[in-house]
LUMLOFI-119320 format. One record per residue (C-alpha): residue number from 0; residue in one letter; x, y, z. Coordinates in steps of 0.2 Angstrom, whole numbers. Example, Ala and Ser with C-alpha at 12.3 -4.5 7.8 and 13.67 -1.06 7.14 Angstrom:
2
GUFI  tormi  minu      X      Y      Z
GUFI      0     A     62    -22     39
GUFI      1     S     68     -5     36
//
This chain:
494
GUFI  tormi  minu      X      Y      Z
GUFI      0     X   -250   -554   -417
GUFI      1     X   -245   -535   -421
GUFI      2     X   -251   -541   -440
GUFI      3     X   -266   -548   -434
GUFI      4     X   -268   -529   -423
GUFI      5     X   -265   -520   -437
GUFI      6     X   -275   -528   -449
GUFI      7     X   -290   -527   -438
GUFI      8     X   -288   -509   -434
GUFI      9     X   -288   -508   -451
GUFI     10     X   -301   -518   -457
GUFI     11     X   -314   -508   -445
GUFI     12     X   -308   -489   -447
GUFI     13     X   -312   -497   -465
GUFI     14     X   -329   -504   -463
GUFI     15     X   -335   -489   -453
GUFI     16     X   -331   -479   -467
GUFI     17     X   -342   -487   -477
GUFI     18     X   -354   -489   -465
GUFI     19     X   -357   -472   -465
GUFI     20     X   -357   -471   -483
GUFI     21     X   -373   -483   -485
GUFI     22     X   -383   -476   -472
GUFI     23     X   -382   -458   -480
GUFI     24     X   -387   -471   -496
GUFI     25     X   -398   -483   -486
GUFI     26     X   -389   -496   -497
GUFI     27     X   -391   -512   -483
GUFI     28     X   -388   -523   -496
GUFI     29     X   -369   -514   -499
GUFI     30     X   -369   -511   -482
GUFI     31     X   -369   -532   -479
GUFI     32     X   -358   -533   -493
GUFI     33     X   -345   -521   -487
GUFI     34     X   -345   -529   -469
GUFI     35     X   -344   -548   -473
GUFI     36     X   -327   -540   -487
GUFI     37     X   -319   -531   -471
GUFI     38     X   -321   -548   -459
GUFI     39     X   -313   -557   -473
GUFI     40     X   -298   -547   -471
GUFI     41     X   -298   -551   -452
GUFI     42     X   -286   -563   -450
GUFI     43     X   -277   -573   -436
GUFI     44     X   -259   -579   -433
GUFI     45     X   -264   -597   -435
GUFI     46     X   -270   -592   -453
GUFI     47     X   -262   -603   -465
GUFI     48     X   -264   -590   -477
GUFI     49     X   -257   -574   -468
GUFI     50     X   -242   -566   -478
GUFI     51     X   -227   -565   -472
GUFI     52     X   -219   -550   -463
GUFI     53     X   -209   -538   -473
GUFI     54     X   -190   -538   -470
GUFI     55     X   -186   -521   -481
GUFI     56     X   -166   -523   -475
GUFI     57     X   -164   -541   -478
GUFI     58     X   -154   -543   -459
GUFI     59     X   -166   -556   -456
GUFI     60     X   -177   -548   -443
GUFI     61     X   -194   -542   -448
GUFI     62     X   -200   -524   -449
GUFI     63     X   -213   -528   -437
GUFI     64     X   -200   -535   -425
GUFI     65     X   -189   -520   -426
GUFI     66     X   -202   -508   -424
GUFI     67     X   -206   -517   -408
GUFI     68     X   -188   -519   -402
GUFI     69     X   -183   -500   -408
GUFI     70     X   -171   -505   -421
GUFI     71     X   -169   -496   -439
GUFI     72     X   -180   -508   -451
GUFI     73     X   -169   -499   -463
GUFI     74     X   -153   -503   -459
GUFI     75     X   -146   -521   -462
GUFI     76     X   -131   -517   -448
GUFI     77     X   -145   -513   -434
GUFI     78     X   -144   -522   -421
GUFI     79     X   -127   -524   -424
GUFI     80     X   -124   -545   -427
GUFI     81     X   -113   -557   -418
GUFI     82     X    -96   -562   -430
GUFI     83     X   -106   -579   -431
GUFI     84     X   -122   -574   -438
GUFI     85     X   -132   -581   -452
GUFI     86     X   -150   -576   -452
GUFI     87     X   -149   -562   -466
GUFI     88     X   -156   -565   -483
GUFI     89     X   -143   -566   -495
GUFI     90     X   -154   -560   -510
GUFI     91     X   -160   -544   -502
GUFI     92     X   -149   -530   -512
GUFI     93     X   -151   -516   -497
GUFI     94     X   -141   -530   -485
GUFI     95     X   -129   -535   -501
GUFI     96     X   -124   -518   -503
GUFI     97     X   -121   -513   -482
GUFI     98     X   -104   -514   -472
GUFI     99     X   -111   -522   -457
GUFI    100     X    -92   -521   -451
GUFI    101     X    -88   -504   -457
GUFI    102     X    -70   -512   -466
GUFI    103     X    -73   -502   -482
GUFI    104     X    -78   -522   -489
GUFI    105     X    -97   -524   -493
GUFI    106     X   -107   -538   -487
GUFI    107     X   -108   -546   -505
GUFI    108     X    -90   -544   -509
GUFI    109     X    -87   -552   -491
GUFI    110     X    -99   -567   -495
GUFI    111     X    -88   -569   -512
GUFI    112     X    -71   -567   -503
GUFI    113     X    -77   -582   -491
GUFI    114     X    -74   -566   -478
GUFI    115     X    -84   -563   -462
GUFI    116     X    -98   -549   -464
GUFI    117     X    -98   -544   -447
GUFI    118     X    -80   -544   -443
GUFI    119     X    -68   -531   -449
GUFI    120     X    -54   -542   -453
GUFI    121     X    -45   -530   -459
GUFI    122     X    -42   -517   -444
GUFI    123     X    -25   -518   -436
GUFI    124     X    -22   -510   -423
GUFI    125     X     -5   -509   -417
GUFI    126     X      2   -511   -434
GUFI    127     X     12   -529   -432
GUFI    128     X      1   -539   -445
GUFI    129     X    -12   -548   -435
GUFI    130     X    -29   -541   -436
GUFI    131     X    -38   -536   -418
GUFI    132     X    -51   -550   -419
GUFI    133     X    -36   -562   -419
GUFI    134     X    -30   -557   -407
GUFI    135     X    -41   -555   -394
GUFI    136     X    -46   -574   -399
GUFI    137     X    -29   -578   -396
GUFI    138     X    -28   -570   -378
GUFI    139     X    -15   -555   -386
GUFI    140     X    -14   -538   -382
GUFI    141     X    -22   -528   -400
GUFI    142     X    -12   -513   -394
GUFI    143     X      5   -518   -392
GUFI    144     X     14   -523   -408
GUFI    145     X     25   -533   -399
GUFI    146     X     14   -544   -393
GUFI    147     X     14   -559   -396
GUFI    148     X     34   -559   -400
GUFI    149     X     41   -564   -416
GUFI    150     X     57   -570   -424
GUFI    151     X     68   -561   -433
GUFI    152     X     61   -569   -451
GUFI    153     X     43   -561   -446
GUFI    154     X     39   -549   -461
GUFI    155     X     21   -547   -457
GUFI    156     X     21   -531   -447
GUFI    157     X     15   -515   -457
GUFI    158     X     29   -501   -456
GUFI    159     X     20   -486   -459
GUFI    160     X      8   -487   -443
GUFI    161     X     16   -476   -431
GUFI    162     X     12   -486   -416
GUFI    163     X     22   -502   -423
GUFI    164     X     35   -490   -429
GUFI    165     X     39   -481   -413
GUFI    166     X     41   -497   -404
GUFI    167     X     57   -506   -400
GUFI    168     X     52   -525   -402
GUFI    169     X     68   -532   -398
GUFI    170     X     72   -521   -387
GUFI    171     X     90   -516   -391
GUFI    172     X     86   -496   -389
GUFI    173     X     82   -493   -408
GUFI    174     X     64   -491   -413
GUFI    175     X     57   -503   -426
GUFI    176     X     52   -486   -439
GUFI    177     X     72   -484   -436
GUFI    178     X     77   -499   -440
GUFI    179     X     66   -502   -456
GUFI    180     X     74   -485   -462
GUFI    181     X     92   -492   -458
GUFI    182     X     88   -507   -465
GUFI    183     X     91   -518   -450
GUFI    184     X     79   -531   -441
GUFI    185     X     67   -524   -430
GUFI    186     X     65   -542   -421
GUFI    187     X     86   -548   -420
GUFI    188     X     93   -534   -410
GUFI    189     X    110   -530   -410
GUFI    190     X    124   -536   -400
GUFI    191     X    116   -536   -385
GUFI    192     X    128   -529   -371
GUFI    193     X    125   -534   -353
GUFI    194     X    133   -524   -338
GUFI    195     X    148   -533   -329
GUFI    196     X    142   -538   -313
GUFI    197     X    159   -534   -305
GUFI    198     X    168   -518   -297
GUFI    199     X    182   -514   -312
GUFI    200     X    194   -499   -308
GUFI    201     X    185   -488   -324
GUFI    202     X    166   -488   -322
GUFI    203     X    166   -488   -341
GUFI    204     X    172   -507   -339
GUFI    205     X    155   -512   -332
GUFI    206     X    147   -508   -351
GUFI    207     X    132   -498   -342
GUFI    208     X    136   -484   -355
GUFI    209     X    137   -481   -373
GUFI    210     X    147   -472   -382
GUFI    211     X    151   -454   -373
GUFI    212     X    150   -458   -354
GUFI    213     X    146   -441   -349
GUFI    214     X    130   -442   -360
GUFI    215     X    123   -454   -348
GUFI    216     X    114   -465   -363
GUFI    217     X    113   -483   -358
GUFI    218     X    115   -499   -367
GUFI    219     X     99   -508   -370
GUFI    220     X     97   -520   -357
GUFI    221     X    100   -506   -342
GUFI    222     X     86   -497   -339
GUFI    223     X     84   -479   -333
GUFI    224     X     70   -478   -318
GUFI    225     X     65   -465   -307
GUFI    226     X     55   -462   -290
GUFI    227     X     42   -451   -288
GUFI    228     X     48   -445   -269
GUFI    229     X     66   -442   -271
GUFI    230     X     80   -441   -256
GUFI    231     X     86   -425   -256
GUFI    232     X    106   -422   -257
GUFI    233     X    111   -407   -258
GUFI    234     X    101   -401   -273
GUFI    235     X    109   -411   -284
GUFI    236     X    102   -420   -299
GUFI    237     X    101   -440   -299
GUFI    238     X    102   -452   -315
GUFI    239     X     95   -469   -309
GUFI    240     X     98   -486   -316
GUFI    241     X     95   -505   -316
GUFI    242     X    104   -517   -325
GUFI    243     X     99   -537   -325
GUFI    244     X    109   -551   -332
GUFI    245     X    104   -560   -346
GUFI    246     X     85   -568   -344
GUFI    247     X     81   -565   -328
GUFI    248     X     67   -553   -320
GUFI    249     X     62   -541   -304
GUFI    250     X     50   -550   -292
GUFI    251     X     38   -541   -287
GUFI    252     X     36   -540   -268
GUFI    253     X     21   -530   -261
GUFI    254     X     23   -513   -262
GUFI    255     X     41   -513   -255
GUFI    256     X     56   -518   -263
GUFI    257     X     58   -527   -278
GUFI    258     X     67   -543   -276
GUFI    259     X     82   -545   -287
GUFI    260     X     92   -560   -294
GUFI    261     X    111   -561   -292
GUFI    262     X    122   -551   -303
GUFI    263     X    112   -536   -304
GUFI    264     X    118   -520   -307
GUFI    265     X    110   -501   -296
GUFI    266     X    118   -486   -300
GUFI    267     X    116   -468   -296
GUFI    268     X    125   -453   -303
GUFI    269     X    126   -438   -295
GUFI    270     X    126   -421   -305
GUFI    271     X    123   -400   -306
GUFI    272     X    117   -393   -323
GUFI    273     X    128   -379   -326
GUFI    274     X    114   -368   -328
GUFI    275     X     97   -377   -322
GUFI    276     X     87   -364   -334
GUFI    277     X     95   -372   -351
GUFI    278     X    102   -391   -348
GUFI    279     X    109   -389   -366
GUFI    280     X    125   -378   -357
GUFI    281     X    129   -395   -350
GUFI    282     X    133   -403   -333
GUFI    283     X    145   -407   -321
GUFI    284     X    145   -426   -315
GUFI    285     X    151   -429   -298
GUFI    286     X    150   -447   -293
GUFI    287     X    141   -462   -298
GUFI    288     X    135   -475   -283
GUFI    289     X    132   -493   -287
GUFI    290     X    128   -509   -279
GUFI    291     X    131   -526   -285
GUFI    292     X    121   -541   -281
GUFI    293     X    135   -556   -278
GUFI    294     X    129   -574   -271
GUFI    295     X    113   -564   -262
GUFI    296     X    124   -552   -253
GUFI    297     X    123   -531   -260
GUFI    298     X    139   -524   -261
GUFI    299     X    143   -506   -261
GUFI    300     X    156   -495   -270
GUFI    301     X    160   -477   -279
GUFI    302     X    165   -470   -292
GUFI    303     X    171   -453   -294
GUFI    304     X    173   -444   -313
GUFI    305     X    187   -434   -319
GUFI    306     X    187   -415   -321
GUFI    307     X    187   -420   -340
GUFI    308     X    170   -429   -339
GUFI    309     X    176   -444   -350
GUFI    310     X    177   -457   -334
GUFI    311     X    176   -462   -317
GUFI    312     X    186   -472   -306
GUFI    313     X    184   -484   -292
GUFI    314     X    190   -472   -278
GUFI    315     X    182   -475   -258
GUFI    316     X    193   -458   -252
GUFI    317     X    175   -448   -251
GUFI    318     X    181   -430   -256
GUFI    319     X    174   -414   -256
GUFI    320     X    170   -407   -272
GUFI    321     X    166   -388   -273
GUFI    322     X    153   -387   -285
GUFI    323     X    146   -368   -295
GUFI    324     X    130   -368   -303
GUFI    325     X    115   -358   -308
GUFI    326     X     97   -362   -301
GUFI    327     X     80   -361   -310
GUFI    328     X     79   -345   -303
GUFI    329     X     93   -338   -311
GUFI    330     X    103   -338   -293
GUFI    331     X    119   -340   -293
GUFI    332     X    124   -355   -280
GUFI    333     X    139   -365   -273
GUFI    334     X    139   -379   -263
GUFI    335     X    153   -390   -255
GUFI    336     X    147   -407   -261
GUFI    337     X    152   -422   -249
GUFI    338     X    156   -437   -257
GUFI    339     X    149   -453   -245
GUFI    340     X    162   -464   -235
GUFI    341     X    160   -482   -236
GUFI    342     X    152   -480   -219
GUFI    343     X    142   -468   -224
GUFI    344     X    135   -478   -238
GUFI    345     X    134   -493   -223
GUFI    346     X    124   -481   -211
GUFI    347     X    110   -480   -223
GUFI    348     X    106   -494   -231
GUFI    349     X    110   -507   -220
GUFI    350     X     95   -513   -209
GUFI    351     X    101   -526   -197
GUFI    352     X    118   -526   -203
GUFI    353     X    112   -532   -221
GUFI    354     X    113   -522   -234
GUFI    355     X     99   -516   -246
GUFI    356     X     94   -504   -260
GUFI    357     X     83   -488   -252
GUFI    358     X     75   -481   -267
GUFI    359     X     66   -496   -279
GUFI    360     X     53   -499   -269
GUFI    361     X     35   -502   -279
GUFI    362     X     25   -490   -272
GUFI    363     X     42   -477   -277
GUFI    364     X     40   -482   -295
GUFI    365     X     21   -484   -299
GUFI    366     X     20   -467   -310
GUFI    367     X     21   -461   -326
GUFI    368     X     40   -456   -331
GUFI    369     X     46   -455   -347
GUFI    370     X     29   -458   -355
GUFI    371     X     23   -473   -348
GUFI    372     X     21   -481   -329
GUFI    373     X     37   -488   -324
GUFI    374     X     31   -503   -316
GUFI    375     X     20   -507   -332
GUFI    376     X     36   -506   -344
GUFI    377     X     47   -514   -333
GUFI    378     X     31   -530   -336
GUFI    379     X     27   -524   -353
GUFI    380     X     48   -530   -356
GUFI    381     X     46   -545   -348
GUFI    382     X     58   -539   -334
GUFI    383     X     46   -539   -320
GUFI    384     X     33   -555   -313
GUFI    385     X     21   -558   -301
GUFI    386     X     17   -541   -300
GUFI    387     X     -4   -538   -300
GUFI    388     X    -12   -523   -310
GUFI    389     X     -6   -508   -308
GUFI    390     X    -21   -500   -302
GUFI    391     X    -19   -512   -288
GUFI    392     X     -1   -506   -280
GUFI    393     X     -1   -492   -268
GUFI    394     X      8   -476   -274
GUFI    395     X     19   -465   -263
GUFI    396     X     12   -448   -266
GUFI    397     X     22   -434   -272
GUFI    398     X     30   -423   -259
GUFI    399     X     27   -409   -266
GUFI    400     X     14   -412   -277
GUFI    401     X     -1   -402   -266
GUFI    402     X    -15   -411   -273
GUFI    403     X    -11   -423   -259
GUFI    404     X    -16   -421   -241
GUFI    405     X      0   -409   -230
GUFI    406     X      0   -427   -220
GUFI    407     X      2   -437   -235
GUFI    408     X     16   -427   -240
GUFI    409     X     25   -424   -226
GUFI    410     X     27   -444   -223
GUFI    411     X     31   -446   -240
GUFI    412     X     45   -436   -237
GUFI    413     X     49   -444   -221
GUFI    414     X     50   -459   -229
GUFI    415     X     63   -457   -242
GUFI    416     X     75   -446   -232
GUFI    417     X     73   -451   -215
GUFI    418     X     65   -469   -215
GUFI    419     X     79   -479   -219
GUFI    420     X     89   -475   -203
GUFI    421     X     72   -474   -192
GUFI    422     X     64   -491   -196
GUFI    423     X     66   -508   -188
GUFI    424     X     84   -514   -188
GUFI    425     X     90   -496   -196
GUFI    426     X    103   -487   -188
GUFI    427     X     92   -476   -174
GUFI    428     X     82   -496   -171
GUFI    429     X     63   -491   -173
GUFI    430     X     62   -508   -165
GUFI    431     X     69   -501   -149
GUFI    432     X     53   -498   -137
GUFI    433     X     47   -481   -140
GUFI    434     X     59   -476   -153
GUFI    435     X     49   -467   -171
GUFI    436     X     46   -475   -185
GUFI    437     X     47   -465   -201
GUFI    438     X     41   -479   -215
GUFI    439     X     27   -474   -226
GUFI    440     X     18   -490   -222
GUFI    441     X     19   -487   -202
GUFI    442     X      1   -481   -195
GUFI    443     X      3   -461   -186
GUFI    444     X      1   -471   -169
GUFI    445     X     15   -482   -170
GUFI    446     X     26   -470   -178
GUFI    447     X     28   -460   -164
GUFI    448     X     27   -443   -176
GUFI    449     X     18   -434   -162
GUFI    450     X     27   -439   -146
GUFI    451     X     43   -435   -156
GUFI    452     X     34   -419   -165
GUFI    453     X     46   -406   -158
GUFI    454     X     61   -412   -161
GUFI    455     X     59   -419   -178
GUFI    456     X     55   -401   -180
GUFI    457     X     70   -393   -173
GUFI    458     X     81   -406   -182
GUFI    459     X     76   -404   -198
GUFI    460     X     82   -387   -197
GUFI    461     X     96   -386   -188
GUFI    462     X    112   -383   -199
GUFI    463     X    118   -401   -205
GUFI    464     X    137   -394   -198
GUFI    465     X    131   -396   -181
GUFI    466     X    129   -413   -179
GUFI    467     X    112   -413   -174
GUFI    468     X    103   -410   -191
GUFI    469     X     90   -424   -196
GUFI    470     X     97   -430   -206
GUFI    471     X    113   -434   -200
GUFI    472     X    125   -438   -217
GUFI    473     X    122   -435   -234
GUFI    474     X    120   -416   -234
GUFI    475     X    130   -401   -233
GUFI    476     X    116   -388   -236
GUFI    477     X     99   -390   -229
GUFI    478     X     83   -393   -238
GUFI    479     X     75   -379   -238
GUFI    480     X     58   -384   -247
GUFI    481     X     58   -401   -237
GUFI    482     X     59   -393   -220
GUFI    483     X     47   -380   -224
GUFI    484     X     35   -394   -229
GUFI    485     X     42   -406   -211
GUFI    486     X     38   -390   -201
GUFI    487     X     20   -388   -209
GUFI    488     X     17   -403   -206
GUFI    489     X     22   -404   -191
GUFI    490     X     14   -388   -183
GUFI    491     X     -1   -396   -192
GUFI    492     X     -2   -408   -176
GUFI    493     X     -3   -396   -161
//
């Protein structure tokens, strides 16, 4: 139709130029002659003798058709083709000579490999040997090479690509760039080592650790993990970990604790750098907690290192441990660091007399540490199931992170250092009619924060010494940011 337009528009701008012409010449007879010539070029769509549309880049559209749809009639790649695609000309030089898939092959010498035109067959993202378009056909991720896994006499994976090469595909601690340059498998790890389940007199019996203890650098199947609300204990630094038996995973279990299967292994070490400004002048390690999971029953023990920082032994006599160090400020402080009692460790983490972890809760570990979101490695290694998208899980905010609300972050903070002895079946019952509830999860009404406002604001400041601190155990010294932020928050409710 648009040929049939144009060729009109075209035939009578011409005609009345020629009609003017003959009546400055009064020619009629070439004035007849020159109308019936400009008709005869008049002609419809149903004309069996109309010429084809020009197709200048041979994609198979013509110009006409582009020029309506805004495309370039000069480029064979615009609109950009479907992967199965076969309406272009095949003789037209300016589509032989294109990259419609920009893989540095053109069309031509794709059509002579028996290659796709319109699928770059050769981009790789993740470096392990199996182009994207495969495997997004396949239901794989394109940007993780160690999906999908592979046995140890794969040889397709390209070593050069950094993102391949600063993987750790068989997951035994070494990255795959590392191992190529050792000249070890990057998919056959190494003797893998599993912690012992069981509470041995030297805690370097329970392989959690290799090489110098002190170092704190696990074996490859325990697993460092953090929180992103912390409980406080007497300024001292925490390392965290979670060590599984062989082929088995975390459940996820709704925002709360993760459920985990028998014979897994929680610890947490307890340490002051020497000098908090320069962690290279080393550290002194106190204690390391762990609990066991035996026959679905935790079980709780302590081990306490020696003043040479080589080992720790089982030891339940709860010391005191006079501890020097220098703060981020350059302060010089000391601190008299209580060692927990078995019923200490009891008070805290049993709720209704059954004993659980405190810390490894979902919404505790949904954040970024050590480079990626904790949750998504944990899944990413196949260690965690069921658990939906990360976007999806609630994420405990920051406690001192101001960018969330004063009452966000006080009962972030409430939560990990107060909730698990004021919660149902804690020690201080929350089921107990008209007793708080300090649990993130609890609505402000049934908490019973403002009934209880004034003296959760006296007790967090009172000298732990006295016996009527909040909290009760655990400390020596009070925390002076966290009661600052309790206070605020508090006052913030008159």
């Amino acid at each position: 139709m648009l040929y049939f337009i144009q060729n009109t528009f075209y035939g009578l701008s011409h005609f009345f130029q020629n009609f003017g012409r003959c009546i400055k010449k009064k020619n009629v007879g070439l004035l007849i002659l020159v109308f019936a010539m400009t008709l005869a070029g008049c002609k419809t769509d149903n004309d069996p003798d109309l010429i084809s549309d020009i197709d200048t880049d041979g994609d198979g559209i013509p110009d006409s058709e582009e020029i309506l749809n805004g495309t370039n009639k000069n480029n064979p790649c615009d609109p950009k083709p479907e992967s199965g695609y076969t309406g272009y000309n095949v003789d037209n030089t300016v589509w032989l000579g294109a990259d419609c898939d920009l893989d540095g092959i053109t069309n031509a010498k794709e059509l002579t490999d028996g290659t796709n035109p319109f699928v770059d067959e050769l981009k790789d993202t993740d470096g392990d040997g199996i182009a994207d378009f495969q495997e997004i056909a396949d239901g794989t991720d394109k940007d993780n090479p160690c999906d999908p896994a592979q046995n140890e006499a794969y040889t397709g994976y390209n070593s050069s690509q950094t993102i391949w090469a600063n993987s750790d595909c068989d997951y035994d601690g070494i990255t795959n760039g590392a191992e190529v340059s050792a000249g070890t498998n990057p998919y056959a790890p190494a003797d893998v080592v599993y912690a012992v389940a069981e509470f041995r007199p030297k805690l370097s019996e329970l392989q959690l650790f290799k090489g110098n203890p002190a170092d704190l650098e696990v074996n490859s199947t325990t697993h460092e993990y953090s929180l992103i609300t912390q409980l406080y204990t007497d300024y001292a630094h925490k390392f965290r970990t979670i060590s599984l038996p062989a082929d088995t995973q975390m459940t996820y279990n709704g925002e709360g604790l993760l459920e985990f299967p028998n014979n897994t292994v929680i610890t947490k070490t307890f340490y002051y750098f020497n000098d908090e400004r320069d962690p290279s002048l080393g550290k002194k390690i106190i204690e390391t907690r762990l609990l066991i999971k035996k026959n679905n029953v935790w079980r709780m023990a302590n081990y306490l290192w020696n003043d040479e920082q080589t080992e720790a032994l089982l030891d339940d006599s709860a010391p005191t441990v006079a501890i020097d160090w220098i703060d981020a400020t350059g302060a010089n402080r000391q601190v008299n660091y209580k060692v927990p009692s078995p019923v200490n460790c009891n008070q805290c983490h049993d709720i209704s007399t059954v004993t659980l972890p405190i810390g490894p809760k979902a919404r505790n570990l949904n954040f970024i540490f050590n480079g990626k979101n904790q949750l998504q490695n944990f899944m990413d290694k196949g260690l965690l199931a069921d658990a939906p998208a990360i976007a999806q899980i609630e994420t405990l905010p920051n406690a001192f992170d101001s960018s969330f609300t004063l009452e966000e972050r006080g009962r972030a903070y409430m939560d990990i250092n107060c909730a698990h002895c004021h919660q149902p079946g804690g020690q201080l019952d929350a089921s107990v009619e008209g007793r708080p509830d300090f649990r993130y999860q609890t609505t402000f009404e049934d908490s019973y924060i403002f009934s209880f406002r004034d003296i959760i604001r006296t007790r967090v400041g009172n000298d732990p010494s006295t016996g009527l601190a909040m909290p009760q155990i655990g400390i020596t010294q009070l925390h002076t940011e966290g009661v600052d932020l309790i206070q605020e928050y508090i006052d913030s409710l008159e």
